[in-house]
PQR file with spaces between the fields and no chain letter, atoms N, CA, C, O and H, PARSE charges and radii, in Angstrom:
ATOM       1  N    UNK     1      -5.349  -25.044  -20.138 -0.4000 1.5000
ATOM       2  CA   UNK     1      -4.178  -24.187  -20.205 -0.0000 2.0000
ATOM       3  C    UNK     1      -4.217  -23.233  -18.998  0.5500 1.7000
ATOM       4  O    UNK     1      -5.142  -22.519  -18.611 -0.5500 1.4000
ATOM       5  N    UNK     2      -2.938  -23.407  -18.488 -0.4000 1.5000
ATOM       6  CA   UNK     2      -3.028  -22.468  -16.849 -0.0000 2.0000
ATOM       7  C    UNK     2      -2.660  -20.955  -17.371  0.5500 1.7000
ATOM       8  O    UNK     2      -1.978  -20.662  -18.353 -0.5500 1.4000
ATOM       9  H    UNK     2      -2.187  -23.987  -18.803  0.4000 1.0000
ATOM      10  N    UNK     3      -3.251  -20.150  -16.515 -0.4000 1.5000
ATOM      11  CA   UNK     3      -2.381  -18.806  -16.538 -0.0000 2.0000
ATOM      12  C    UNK     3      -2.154  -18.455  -15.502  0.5500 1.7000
ATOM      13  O    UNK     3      -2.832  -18.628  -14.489 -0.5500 1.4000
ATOM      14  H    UNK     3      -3.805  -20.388  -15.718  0.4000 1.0000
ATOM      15  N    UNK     4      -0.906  -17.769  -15.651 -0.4000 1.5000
ATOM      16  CA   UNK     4      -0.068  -17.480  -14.296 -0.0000 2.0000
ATOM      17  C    UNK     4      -1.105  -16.075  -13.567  0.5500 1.7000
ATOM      18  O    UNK     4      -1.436  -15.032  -14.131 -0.5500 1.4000
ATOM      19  H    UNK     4      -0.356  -17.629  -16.474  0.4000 1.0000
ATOM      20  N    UNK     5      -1.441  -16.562  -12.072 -0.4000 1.5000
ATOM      21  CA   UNK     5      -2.357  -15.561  -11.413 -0.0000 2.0000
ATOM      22  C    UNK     5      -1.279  -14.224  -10.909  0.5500 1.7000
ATOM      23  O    UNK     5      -1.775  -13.198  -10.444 -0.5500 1.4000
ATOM      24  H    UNK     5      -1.172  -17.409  -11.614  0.4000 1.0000
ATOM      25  N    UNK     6       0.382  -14.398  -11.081 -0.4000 1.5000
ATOM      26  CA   UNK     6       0.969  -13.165  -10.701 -0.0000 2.0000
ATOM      27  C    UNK     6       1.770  -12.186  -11.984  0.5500 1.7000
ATOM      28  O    UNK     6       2.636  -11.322  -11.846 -0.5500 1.4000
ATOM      29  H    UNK     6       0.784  -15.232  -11.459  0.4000 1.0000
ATOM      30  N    UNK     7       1.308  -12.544  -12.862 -0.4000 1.5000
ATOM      31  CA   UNK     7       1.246  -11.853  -14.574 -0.0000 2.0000
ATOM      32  C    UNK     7       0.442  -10.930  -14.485  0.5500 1.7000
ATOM      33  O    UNK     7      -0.748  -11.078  -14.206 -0.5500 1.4000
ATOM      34  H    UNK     7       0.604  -13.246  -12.974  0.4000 1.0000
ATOM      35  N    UNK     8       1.062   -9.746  -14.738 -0.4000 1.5000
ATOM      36  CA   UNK     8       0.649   -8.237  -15.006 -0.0000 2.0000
ATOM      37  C    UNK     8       1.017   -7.490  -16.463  0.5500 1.7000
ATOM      38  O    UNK     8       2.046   -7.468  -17.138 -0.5500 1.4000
ATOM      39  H    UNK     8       2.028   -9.625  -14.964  0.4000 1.0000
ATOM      40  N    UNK     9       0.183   -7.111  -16.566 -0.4000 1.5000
ATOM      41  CA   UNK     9       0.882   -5.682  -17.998 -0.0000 2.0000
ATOM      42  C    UNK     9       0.296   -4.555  -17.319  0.5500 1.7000
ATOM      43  O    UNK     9      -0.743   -4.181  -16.773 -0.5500 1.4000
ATOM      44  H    UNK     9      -0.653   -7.129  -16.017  0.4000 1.0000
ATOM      45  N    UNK    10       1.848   -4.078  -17.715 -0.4000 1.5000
ATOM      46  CA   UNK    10       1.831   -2.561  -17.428 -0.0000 2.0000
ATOM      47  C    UNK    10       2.278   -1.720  -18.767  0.5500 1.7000
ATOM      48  O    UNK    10       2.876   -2.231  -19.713 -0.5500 1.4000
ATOM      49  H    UNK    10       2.691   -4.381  -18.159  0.4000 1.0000
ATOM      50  N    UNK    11       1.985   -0.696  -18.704 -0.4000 1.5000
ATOM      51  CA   UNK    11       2.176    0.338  -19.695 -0.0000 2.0000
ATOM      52  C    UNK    11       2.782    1.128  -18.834  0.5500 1.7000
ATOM      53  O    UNK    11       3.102    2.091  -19.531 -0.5500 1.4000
ATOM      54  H    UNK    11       1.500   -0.280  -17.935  0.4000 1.0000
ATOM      55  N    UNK    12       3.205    1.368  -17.574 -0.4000 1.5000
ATOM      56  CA   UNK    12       3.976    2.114  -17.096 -0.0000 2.0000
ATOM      57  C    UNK    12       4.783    1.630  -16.052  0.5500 1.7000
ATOM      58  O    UNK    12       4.358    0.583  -15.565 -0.5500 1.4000
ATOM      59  H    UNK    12       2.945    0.586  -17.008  0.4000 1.0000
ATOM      60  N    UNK    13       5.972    2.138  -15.487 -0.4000 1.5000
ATOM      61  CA   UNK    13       6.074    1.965  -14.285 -0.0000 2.0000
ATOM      62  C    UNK    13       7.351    3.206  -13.478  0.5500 1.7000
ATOM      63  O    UNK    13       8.419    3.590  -13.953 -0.5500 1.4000
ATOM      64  H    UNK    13       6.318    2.989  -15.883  0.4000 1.0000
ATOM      65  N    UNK    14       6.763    3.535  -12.264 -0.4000 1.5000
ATOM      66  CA   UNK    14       7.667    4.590  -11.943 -0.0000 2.0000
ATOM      67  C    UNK    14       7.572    5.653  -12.898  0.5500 1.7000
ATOM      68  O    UNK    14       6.461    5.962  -13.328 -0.5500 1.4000
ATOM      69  H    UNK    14       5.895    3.223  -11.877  0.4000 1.0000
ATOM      70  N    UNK    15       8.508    6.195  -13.246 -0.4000 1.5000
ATOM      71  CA   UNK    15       8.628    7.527  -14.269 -0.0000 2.0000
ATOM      72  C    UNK    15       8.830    6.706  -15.729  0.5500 1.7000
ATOM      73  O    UNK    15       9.517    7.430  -16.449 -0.5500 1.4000
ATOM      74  H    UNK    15       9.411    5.944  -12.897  0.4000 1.0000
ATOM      75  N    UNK    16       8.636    6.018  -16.111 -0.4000 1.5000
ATOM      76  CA   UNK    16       8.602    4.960  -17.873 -0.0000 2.0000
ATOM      77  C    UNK    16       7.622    5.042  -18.084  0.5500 1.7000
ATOM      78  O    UNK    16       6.736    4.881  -17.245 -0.5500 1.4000
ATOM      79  H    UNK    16       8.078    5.430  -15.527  0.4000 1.0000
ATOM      80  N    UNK    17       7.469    5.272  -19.073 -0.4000 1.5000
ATOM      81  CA   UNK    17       5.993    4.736  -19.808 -0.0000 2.0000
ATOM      82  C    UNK    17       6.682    4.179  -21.229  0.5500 1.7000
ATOM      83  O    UNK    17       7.716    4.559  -21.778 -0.5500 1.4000
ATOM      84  H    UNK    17       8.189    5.402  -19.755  0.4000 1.0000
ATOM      85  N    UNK    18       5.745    3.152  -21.618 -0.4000 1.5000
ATOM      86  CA   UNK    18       5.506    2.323  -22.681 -0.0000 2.0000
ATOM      87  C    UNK    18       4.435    2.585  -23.716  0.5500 1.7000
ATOM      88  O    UNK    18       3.278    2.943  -23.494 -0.5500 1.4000
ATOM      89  H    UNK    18       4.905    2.842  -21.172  0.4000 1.0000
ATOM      90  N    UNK    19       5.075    2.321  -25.021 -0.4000 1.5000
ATOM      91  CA   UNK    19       3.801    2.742  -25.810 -0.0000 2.0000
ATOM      92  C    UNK    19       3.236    1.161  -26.309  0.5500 1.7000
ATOM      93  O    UNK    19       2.435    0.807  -27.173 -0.5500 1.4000
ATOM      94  H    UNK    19       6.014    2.030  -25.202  0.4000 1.0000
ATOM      95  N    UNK    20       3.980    0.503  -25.425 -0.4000 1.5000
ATOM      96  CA   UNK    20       2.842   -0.893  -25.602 -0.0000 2.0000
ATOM      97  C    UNK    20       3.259   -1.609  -24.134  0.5500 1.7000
ATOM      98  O    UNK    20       4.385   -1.746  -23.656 -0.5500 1.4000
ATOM      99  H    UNK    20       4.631    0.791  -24.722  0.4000 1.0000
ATOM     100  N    UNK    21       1.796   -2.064  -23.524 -0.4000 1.5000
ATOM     101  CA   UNK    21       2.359   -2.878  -21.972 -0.0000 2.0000
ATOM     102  C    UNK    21       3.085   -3.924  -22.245  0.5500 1.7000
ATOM     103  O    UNK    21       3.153   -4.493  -23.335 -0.5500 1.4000
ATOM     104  H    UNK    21       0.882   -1.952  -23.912  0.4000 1.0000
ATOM     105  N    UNK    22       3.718   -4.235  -21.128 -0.4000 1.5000
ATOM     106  CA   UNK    22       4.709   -5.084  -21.032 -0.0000 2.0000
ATOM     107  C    UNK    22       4.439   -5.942  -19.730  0.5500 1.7000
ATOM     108  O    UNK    22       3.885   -5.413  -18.767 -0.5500 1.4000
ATOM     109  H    UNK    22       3.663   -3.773  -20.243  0.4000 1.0000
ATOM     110  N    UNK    23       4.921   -7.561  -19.700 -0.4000 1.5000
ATOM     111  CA   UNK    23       4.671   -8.412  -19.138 -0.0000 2.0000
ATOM     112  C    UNK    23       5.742   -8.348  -17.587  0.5500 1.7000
ATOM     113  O    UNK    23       6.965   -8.410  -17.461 -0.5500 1.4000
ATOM     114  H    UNK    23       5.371   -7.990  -20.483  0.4000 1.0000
ATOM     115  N    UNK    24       4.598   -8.194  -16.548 -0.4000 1.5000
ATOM     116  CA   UNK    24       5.907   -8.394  -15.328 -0.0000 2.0000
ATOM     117  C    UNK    24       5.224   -9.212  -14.210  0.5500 1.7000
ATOM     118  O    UNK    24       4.226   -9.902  -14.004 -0.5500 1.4000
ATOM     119  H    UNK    24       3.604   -8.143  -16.650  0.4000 1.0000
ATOM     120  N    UNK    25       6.110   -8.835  -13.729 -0.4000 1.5000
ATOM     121  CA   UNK    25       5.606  -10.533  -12.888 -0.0000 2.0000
ATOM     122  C    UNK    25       5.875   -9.661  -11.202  0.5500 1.7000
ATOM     123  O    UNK    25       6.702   -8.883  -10.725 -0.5500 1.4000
ATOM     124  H    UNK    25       6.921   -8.274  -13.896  0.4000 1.0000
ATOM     125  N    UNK    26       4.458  -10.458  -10.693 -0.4000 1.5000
ATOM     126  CA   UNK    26       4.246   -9.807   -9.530 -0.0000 2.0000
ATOM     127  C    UNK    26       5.279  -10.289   -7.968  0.5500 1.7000
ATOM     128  O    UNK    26       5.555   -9.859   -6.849 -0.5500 1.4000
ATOM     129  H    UNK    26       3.786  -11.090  -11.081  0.4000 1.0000
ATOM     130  N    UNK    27       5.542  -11.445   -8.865 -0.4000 1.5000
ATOM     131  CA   UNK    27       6.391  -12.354   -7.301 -0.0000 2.0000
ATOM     132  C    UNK    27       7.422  -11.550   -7.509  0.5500 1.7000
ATOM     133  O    UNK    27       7.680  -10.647   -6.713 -0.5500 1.4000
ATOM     134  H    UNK    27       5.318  -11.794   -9.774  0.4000 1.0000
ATOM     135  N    UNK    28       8.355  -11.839   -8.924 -0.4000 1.5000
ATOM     136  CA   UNK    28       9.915  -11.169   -8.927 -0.0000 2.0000
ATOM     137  C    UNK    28       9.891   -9.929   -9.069  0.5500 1.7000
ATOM     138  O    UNK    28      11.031   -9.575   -9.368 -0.5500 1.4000
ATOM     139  H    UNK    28       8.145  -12.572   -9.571  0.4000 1.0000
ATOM     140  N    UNK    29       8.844   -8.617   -8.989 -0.4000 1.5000
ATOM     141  CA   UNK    29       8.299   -7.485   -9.378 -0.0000 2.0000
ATOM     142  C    UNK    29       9.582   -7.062  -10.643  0.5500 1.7000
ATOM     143  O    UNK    29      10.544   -6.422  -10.218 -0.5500 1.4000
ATOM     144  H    UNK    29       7.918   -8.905   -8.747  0.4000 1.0000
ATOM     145  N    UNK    30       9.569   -7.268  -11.487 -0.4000 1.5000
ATOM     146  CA   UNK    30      10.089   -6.519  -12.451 -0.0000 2.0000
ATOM     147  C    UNK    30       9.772   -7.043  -13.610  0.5500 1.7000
ATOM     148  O    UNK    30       9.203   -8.133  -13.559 -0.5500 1.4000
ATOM     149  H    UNK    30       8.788   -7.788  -11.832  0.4000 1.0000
ATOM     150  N    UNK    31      10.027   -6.467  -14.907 -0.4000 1.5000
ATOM     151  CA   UNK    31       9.555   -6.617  -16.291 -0.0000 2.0000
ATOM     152  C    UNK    31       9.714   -7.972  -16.566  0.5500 1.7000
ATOM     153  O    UNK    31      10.843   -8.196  -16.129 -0.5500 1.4000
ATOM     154  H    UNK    31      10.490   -5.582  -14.948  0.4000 1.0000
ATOM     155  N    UNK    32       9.253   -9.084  -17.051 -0.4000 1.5000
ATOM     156  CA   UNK    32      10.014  -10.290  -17.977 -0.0000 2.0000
ATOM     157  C    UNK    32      10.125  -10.468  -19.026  0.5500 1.7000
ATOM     158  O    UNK    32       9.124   -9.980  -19.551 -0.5500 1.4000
ATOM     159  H    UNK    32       8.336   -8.902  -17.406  0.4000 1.0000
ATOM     160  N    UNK    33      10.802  -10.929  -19.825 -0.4000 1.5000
ATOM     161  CA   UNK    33      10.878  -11.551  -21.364 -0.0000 2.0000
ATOM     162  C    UNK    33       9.802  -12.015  -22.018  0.5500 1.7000
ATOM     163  O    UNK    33       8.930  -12.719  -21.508 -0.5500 1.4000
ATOM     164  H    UNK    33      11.615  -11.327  -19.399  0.4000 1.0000
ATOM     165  N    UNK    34       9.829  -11.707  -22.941 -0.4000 1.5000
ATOM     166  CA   UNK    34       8.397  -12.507  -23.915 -0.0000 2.0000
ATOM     167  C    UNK    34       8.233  -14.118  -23.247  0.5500 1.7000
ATOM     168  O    UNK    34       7.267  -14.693  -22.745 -0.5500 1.4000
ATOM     169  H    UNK    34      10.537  -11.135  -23.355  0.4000 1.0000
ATOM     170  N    UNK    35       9.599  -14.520  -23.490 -0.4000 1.5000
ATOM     171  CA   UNK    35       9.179  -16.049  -23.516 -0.0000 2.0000
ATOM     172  C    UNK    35       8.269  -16.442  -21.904  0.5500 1.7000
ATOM     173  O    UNK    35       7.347  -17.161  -21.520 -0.5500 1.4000
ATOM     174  H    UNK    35      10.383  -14.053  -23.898  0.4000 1.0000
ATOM     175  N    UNK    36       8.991  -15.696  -21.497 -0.4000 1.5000
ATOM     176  CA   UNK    36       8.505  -15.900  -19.706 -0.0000 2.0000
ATOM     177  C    UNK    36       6.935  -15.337  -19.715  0.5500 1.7000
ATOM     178  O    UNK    36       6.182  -16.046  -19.048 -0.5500 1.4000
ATOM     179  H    UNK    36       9.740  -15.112  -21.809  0.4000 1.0000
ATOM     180  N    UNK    37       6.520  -14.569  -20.142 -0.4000 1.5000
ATOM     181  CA   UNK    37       5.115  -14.369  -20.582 -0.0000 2.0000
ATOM     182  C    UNK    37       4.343  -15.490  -21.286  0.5500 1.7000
ATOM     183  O    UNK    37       3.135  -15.584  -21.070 -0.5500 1.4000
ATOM     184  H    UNK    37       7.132  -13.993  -20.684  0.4000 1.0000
ATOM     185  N    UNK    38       4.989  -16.392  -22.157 -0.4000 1.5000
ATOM     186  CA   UNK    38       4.661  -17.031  -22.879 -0.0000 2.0000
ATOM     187  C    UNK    38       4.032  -18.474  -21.607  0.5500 1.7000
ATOM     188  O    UNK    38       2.930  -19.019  -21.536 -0.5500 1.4000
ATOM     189  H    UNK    38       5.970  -16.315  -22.332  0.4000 1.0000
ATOM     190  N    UNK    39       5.364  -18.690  -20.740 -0.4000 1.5000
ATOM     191  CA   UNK    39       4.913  -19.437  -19.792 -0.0000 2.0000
ATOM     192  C    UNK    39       3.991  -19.449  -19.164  0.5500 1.7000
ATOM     193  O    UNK    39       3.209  -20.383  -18.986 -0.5500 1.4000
ATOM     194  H    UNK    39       6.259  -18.247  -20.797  0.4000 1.0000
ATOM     195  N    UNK    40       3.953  -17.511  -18.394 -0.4000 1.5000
ATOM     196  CA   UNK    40       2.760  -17.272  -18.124 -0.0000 2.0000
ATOM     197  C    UNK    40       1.474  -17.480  -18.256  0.5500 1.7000
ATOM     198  O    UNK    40       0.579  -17.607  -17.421 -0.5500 1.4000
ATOM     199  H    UNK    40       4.588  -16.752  -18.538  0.4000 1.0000
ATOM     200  N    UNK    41       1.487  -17.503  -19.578 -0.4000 1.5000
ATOM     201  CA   UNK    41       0.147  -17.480  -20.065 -0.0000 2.0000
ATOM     202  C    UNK    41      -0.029  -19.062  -20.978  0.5500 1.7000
ATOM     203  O    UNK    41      -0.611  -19.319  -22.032 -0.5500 1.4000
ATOM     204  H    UNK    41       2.215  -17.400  -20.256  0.4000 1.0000
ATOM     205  N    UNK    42       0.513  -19.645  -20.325 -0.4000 1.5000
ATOM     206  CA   UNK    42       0.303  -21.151  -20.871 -0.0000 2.0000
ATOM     207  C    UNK    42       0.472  -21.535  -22.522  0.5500 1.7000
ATOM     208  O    UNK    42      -0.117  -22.418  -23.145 -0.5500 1.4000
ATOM     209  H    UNK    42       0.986  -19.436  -19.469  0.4000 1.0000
ATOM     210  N    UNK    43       1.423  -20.621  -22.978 -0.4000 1.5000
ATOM     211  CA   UNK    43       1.436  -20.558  -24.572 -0.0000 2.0000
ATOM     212  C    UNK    43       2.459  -21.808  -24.659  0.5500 1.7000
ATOM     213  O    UNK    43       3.319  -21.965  -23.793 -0.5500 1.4000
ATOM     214  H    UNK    43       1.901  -19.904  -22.471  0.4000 1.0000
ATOM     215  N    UNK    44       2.293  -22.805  -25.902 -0.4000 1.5000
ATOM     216  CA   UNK    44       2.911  -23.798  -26.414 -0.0000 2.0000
ATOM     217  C    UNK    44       2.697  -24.740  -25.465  0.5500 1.7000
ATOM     218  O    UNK    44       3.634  -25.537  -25.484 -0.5500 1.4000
ATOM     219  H    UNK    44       1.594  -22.677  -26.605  0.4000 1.0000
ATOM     220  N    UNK    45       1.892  -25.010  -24.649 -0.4000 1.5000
ATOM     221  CA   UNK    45       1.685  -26.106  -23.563 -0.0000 2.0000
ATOM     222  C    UNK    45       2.159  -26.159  -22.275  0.5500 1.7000
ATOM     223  O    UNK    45       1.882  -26.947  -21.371 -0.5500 1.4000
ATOM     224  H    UNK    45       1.131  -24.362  -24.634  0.4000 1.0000
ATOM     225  N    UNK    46       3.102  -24.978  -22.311 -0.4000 1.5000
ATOM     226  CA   UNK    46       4.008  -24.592  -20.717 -0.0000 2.0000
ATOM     227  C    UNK    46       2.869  -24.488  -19.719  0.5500 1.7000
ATOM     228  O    UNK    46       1.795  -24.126  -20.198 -0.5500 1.4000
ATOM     229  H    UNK    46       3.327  -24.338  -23.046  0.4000 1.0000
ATOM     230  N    UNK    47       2.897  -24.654  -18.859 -0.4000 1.5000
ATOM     231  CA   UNK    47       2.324  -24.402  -17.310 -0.0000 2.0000
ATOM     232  C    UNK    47       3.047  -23.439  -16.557  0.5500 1.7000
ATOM     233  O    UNK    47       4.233  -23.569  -16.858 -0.5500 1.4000
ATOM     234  H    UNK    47       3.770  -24.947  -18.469  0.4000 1.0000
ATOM     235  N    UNK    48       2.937  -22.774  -15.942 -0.4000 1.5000
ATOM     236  CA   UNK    48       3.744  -22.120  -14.997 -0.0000 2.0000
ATOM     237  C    UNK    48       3.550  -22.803  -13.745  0.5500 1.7000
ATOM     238  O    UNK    48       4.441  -22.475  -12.962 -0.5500 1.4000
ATOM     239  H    UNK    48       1.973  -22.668  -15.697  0.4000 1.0000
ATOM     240  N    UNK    49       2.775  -23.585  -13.270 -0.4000 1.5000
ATOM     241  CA   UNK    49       2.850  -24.382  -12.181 -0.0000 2.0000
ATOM     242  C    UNK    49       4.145  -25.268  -12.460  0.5500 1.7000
ATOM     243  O    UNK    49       4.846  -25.528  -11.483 -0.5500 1.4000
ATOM     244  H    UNK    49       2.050  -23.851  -13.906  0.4000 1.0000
ATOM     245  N    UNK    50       4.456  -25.667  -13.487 -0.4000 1.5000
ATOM     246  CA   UNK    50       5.260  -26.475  -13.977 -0.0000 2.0000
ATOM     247  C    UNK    50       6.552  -26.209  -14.282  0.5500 1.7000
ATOM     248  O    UNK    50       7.546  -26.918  -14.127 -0.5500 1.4000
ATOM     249  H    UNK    50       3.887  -25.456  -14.282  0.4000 1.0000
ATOM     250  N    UNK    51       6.428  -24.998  -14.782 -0.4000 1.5000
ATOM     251  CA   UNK    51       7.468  -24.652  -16.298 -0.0000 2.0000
ATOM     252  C    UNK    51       8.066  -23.413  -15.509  0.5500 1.7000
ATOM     253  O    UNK    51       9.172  -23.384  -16.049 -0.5500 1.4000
ATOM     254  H    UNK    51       5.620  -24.422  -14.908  0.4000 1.0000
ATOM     255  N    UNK    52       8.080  -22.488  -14.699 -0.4000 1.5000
ATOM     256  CA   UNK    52       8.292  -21.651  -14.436 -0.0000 2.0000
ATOM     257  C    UNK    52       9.189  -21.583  -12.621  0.5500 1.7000
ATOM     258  O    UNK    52       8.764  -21.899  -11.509 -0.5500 1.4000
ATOM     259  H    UNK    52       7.181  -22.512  -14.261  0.4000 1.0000
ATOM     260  N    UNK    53       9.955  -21.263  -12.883 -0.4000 1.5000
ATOM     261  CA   UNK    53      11.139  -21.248  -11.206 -0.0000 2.0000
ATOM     262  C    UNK    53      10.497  -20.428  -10.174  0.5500 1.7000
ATOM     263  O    UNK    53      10.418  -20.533   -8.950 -0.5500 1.4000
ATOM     264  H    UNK    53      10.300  -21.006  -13.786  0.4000 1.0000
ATOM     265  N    UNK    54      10.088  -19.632  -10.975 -0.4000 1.5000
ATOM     266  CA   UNK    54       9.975  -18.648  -10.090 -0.0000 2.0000
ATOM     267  C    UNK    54       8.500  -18.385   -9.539  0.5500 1.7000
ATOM     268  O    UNK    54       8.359  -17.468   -8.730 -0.5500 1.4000
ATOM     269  H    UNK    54      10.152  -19.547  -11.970  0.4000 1.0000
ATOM     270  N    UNK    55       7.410  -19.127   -9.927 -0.4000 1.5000
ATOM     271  CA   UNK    55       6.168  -19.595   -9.816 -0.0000 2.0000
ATOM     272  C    UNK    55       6.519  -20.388   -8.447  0.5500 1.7000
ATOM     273  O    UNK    55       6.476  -19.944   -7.300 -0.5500 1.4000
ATOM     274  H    UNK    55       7.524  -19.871  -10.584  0.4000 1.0000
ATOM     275  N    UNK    56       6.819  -21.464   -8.810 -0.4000 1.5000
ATOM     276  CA   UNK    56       7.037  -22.468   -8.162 -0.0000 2.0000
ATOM     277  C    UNK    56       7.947  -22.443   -6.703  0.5500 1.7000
ATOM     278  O    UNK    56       7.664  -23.103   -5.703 -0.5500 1.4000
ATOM     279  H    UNK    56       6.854  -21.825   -9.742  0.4000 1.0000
ATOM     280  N    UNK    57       8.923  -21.661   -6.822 -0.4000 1.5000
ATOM     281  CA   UNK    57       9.500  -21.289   -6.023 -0.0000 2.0000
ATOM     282  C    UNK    57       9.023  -20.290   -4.985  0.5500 1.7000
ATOM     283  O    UNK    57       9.656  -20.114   -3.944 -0.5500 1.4000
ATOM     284  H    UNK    57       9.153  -21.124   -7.634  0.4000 1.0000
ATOM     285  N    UNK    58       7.456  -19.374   -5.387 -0.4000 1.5000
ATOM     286  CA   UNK    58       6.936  -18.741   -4.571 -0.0000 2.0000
ATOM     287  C    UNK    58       6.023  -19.688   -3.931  0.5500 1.7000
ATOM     288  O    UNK    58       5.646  -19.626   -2.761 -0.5500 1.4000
ATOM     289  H    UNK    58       6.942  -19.517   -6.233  0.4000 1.0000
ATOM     290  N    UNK    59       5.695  -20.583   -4.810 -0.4000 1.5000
ATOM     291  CA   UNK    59       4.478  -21.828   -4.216 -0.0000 2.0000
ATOM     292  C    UNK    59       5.187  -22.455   -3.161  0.5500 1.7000
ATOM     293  O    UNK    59       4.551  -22.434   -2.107 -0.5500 1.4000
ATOM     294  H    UNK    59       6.001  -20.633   -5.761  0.4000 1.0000
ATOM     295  N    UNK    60       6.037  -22.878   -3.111 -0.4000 1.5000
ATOM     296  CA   UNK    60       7.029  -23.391   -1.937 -0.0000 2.0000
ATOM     297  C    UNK    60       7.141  -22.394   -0.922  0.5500 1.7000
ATOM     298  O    UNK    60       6.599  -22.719    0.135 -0.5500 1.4000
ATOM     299  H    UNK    60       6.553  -22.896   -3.967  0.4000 1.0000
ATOM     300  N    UNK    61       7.729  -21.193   -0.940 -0.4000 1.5000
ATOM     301  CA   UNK    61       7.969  -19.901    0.361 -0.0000 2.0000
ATOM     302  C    UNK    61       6.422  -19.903    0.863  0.5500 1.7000
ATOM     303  O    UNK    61       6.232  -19.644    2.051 -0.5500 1.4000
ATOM     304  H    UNK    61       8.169  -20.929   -1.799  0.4000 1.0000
ATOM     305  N    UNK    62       5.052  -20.243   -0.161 -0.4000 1.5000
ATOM     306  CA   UNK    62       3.619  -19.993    0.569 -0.0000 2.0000
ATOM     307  C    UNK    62       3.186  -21.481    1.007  0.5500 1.7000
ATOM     308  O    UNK    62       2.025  -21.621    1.393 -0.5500 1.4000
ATOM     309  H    UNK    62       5.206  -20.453   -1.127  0.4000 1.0000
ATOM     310  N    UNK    63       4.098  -22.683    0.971 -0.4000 1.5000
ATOM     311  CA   UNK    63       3.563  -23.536    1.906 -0.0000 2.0000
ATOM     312  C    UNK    63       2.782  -24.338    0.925  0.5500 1.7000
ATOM     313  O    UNK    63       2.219  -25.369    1.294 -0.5500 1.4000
ATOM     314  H    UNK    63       5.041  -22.569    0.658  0.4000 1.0000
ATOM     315  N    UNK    64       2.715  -23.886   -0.404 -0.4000 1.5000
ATOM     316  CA   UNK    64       1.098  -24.662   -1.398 -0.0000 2.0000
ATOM     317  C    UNK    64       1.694  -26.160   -2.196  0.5500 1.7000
ATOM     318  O    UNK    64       0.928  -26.844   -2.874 -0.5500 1.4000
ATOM     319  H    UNK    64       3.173  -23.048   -0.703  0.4000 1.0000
């Protein structure tokens, strides 16, 4: 099961804070959806090498 290497939790960001972290993503820098976390983190069999646009779409701009 892959996990996405640009998946972050934050509990804050800028002047917000959270009383629980939240999943964001380092390529598109802003918060994502559960489910997109879910990709992230290889939940239900997703890949993010695979399953994810915006993974993939940075893997392409880096040439990989």
């Amino acid at each position: 099961m892959a996990r996405c290497p640009h998946l972050d939790y934050r509990a804050d960001e800028g002047d917000q804070s959270f009383d629980v972290a939240r999943a964001y993503c380092t390529v598109a820098e802003e918060f994502v959806q559960p489910m997109r976390a879910d990709i992230c983190n290889g939940r239900y069999d997703l890949d993010p090498t695979e399953d994810c646009e915006i993974f993939r779409a940075n893997a392409e701009a880096d040439g990989s």
